[in-house]
Wavefront OBJ file of the C-alpha trace (Angstrom):
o trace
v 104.948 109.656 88.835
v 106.729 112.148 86.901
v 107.351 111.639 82.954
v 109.298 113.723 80.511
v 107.266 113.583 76.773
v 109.605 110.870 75.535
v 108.477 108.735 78.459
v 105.106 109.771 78.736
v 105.162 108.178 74.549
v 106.932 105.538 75.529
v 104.515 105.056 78.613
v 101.632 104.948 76.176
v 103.099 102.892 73.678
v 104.043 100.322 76.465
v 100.517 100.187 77.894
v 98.841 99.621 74.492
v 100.748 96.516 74.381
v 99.983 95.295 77.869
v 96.021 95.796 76.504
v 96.834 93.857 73.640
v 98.412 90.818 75.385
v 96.104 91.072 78.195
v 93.732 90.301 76.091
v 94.159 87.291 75.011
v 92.314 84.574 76.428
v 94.848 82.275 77.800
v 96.704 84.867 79.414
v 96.759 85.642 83.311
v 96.923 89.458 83.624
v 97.990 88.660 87.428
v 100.716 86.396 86.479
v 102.406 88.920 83.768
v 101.941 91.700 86.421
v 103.602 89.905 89.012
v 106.487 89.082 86.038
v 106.954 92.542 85.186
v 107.365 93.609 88.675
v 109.799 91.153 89.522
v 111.913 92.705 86.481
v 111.506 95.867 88.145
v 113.342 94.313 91.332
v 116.164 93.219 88.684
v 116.926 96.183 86.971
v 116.748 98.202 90.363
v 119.381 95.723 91.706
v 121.173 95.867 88.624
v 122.287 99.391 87.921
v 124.482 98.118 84.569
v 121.826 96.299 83.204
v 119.460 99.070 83.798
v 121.483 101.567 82.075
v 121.800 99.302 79.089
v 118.211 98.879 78.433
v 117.302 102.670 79.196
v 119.786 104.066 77.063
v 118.088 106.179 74.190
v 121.132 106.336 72.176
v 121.396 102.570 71.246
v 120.109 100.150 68.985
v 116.183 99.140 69.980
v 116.578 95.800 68.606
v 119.534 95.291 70.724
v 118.593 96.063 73.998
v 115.247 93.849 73.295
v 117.647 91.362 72.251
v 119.057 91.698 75.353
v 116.104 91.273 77.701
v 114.957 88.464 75.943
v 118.201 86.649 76.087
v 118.234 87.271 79.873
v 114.752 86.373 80.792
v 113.718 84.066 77.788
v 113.694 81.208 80.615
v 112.302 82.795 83.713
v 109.258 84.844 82.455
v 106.258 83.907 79.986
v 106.014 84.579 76.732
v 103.172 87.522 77.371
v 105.521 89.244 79.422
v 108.223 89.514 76.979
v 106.243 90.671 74.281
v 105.352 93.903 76.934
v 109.050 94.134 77.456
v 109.604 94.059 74.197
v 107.789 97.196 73.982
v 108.984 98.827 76.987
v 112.876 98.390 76.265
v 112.102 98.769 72.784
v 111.019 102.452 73.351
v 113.169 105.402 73.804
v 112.458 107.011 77.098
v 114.186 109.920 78.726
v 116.137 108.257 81.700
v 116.703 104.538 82.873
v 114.629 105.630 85.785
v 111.488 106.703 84.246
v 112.055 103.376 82.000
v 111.871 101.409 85.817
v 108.648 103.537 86.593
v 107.168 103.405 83.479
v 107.719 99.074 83.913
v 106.616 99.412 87.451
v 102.861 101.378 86.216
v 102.336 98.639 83.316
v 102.960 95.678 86.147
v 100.516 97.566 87.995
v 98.121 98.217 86.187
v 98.215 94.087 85.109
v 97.435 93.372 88.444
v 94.691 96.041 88.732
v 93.110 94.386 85.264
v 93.343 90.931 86.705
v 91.240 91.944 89.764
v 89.007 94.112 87.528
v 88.166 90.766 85.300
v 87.691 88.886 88.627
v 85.099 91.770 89.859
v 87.264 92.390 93.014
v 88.724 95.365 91.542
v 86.193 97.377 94.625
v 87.794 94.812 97.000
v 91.331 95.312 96.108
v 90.805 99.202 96.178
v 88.984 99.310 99.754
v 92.019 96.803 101.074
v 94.818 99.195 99.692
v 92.938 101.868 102.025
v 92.551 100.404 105.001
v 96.250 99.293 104.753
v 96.850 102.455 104.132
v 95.412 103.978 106.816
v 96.902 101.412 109.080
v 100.617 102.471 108.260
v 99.410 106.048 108.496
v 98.124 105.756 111.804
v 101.687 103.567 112.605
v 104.978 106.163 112.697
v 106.750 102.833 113.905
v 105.268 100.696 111.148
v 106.135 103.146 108.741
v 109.619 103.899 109.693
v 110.394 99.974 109.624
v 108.824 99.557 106.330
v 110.509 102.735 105.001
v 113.773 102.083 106.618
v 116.396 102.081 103.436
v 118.861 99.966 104.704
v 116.543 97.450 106.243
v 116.866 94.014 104.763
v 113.711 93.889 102.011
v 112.976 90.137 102.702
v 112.257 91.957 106.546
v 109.686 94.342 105.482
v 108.380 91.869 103.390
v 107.303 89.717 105.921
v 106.194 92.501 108.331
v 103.949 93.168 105.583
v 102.798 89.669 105.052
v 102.414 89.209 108.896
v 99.542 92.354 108.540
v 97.888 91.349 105.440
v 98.256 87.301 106.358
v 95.481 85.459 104.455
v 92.694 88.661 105.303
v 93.547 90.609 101.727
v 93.321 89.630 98.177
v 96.410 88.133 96.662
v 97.116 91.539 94.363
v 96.567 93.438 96.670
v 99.629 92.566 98.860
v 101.478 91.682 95.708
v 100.760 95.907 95.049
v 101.417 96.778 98.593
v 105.231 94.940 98.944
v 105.945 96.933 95.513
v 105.471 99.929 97.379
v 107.549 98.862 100.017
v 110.251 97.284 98.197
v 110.027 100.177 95.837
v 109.097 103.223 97.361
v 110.562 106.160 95.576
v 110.873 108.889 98.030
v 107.183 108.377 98.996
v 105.904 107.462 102.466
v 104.198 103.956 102.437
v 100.844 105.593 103.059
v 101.372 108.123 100.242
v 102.258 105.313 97.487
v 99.484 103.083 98.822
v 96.893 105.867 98.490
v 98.421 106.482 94.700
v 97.747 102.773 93.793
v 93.890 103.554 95.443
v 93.541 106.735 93.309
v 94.929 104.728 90.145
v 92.236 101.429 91.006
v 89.733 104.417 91.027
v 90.655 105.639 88.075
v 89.851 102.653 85.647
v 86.792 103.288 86.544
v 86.999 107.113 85.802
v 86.665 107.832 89.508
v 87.640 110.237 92.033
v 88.598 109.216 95.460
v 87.450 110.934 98.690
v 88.926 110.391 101.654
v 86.339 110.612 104.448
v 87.264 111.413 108.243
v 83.988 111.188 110.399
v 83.184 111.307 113.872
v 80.652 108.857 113.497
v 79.484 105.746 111.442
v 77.954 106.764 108.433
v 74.707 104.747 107.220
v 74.667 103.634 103.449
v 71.777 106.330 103.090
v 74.379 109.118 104.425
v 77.361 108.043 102.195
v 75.143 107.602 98.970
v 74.246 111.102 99.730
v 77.536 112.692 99.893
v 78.909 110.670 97.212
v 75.998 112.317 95.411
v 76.876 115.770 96.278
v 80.735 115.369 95.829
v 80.036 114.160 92.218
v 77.637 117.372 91.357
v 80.631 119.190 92.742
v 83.741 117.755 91.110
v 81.591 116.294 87.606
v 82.299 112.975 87.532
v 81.700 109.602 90.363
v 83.062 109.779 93.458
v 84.267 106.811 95.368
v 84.072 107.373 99.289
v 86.600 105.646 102.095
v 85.503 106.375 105.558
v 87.847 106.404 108.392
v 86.545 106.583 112.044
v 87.897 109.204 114.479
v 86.078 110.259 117.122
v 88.582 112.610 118.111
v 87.408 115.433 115.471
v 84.230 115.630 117.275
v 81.664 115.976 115.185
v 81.423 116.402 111.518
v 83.084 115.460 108.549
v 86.585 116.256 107.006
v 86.501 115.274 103.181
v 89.503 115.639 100.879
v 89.839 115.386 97.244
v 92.840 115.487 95.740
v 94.228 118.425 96.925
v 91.390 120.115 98.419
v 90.072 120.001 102.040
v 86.363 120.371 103.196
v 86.980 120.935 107.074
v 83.537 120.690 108.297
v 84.294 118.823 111.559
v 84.156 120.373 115.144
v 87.745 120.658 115.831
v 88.415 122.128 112.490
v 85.526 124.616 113.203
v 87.787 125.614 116.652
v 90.966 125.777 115.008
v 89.621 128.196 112.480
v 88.003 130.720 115.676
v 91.755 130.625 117.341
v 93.244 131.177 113.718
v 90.561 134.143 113.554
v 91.216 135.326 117.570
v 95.209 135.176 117.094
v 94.941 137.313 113.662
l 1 2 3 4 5 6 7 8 9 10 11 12 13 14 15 16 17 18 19 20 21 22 23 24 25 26 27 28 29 30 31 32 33 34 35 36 37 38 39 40 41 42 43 44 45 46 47 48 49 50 51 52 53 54 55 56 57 58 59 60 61 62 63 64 65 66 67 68 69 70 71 72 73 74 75 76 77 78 79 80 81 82 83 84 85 86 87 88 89 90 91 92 93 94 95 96 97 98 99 100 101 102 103 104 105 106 107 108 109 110 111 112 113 114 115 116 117 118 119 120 121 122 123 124 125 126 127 128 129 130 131 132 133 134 135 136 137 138 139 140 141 142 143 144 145 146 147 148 149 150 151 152 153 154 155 156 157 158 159 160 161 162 163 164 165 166 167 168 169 170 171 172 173 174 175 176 177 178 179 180 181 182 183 184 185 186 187 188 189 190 191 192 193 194 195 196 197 198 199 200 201 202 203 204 205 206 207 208 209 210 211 212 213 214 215 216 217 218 219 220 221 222 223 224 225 226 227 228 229 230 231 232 233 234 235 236 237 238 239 240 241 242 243 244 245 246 247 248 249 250 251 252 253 254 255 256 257 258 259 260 261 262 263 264 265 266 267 268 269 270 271 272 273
């Protein structure tokens, strides 16, 4: 996600708030995640409405005045005090407003499974869903198709999560679907991994390997990939025999090739040059 300064203030400012309600006791992070996210579907259906609330230019009070008229009925009180803040702000487009909304509902969801302790759970899940669309052009073109009916894909993705995933997990996953800005599935369900990682001031590193690790082996490399990048290192291992031996590990940006078939493709690289 992208933010010009006034956002990335107004991002800040917005989250602060979500800490602050969160925080209370008697409220359910997962229900005011799931809240905020559904006002994310509004505003993207309603391009007037979202205009209105993103625009800079006019009174704060007013647009909050606004929102709360609107959804004073049909969200909690915890959620409109984070809306509050978020339509209060002044950010630099109505569409980094929507994103900016859409990372706070996230991250609401990501706090209620944190407070639960299946914040590990919820991350691993969002992989190997993931990895399942990846390895699925045909699931991904259906569930990226833009003028495909979004009650469809929402079921397709129900149908492959059915009762096996946590509830905020596939509440995170259909927001990617439903909302995927330009982004392959796979690629915005890998961001939510990286961002699940992240409140715990972790990297992620994605593992390719030709065999099954043991615990001894992974605790290992997560050892070594944390003396190379300076902070923990979360590993998720995918199986594919087809690289032949070896491991490919990437990090961000950055590939460590060091399975068989990469090995070969380097030599004909080498012979062709």
């Amino acid at each position: 996600m992208t933010l010009h300064a006034a956002s990335r203030e107004a991002l800040g400012f917005a989250e602060t708030r979500l800490d602050e309600v969160l925080g209370d006791a008697g409220t359910d992070p997962s229900a005011v995640g799931e809240e905020l996210l559904s006002v994310v579907g509004l505003l993207t259906r309603e391009v007037g409405l979202r205009r209105a609330v993103g625009d800079g230019s006019s009174d704060p009070e007013a647009r909050t005045r606004l929102v709360r008229t609107l959804l004073q009925s049909k969200v909690s009180e915890p959620a409109l005090q984070v809306l509050d803040a978020v339509v209060g702000s002044r950010w630099s487009s109505p569409r980094e407003l929507l994103d900016g909304l859409e990372s706070v509902g996230q991250t609401a969801l990501l706090t209620s499974a944190e407070k639960s302790g299946k914040l590990d759970t919820v991350e691993d899940e969002l992989f190997r869903i993931a990895r399942i669309v990846d390895r699925e052009p045909e699931l991904e073109r259906a569930l990226s198709d833009r003028v495909g009916p979004v009650e469809g894909k929402r079921t397709l993705i129900r149908n492959l999560t059915a009762d096996k995933v946590d509830p905020v997990t596939r509440i995170l996953v259909e927001q990617v679907v439903v909302r995927p800005r330009g982004r392959s599935i796979a690629i915005g369900i890998d961001e939510l991994v990286k961002l699940a990682a992240a409140r715990r001031d972790r990297s992620v590193a994605y593992v390719t390997s030709a065999t099954e690790l043991t615990a001894e082996q992974r605790d290992r490399l997560a050892a070594k990939l944390a003396q190379i990048y300076g902070r923990p290192v979360v590993l998720h291992v995918e199986l594919n025999r087809a690289i032949g031996a070896g491991l490919v590990v990437r990090v961000g940006d950055e590939v460590i090739d060091g399975s068989a078939a990469g090995r070969i493709e380097a030599l004909r690289r080498q012979l062709a040059s």
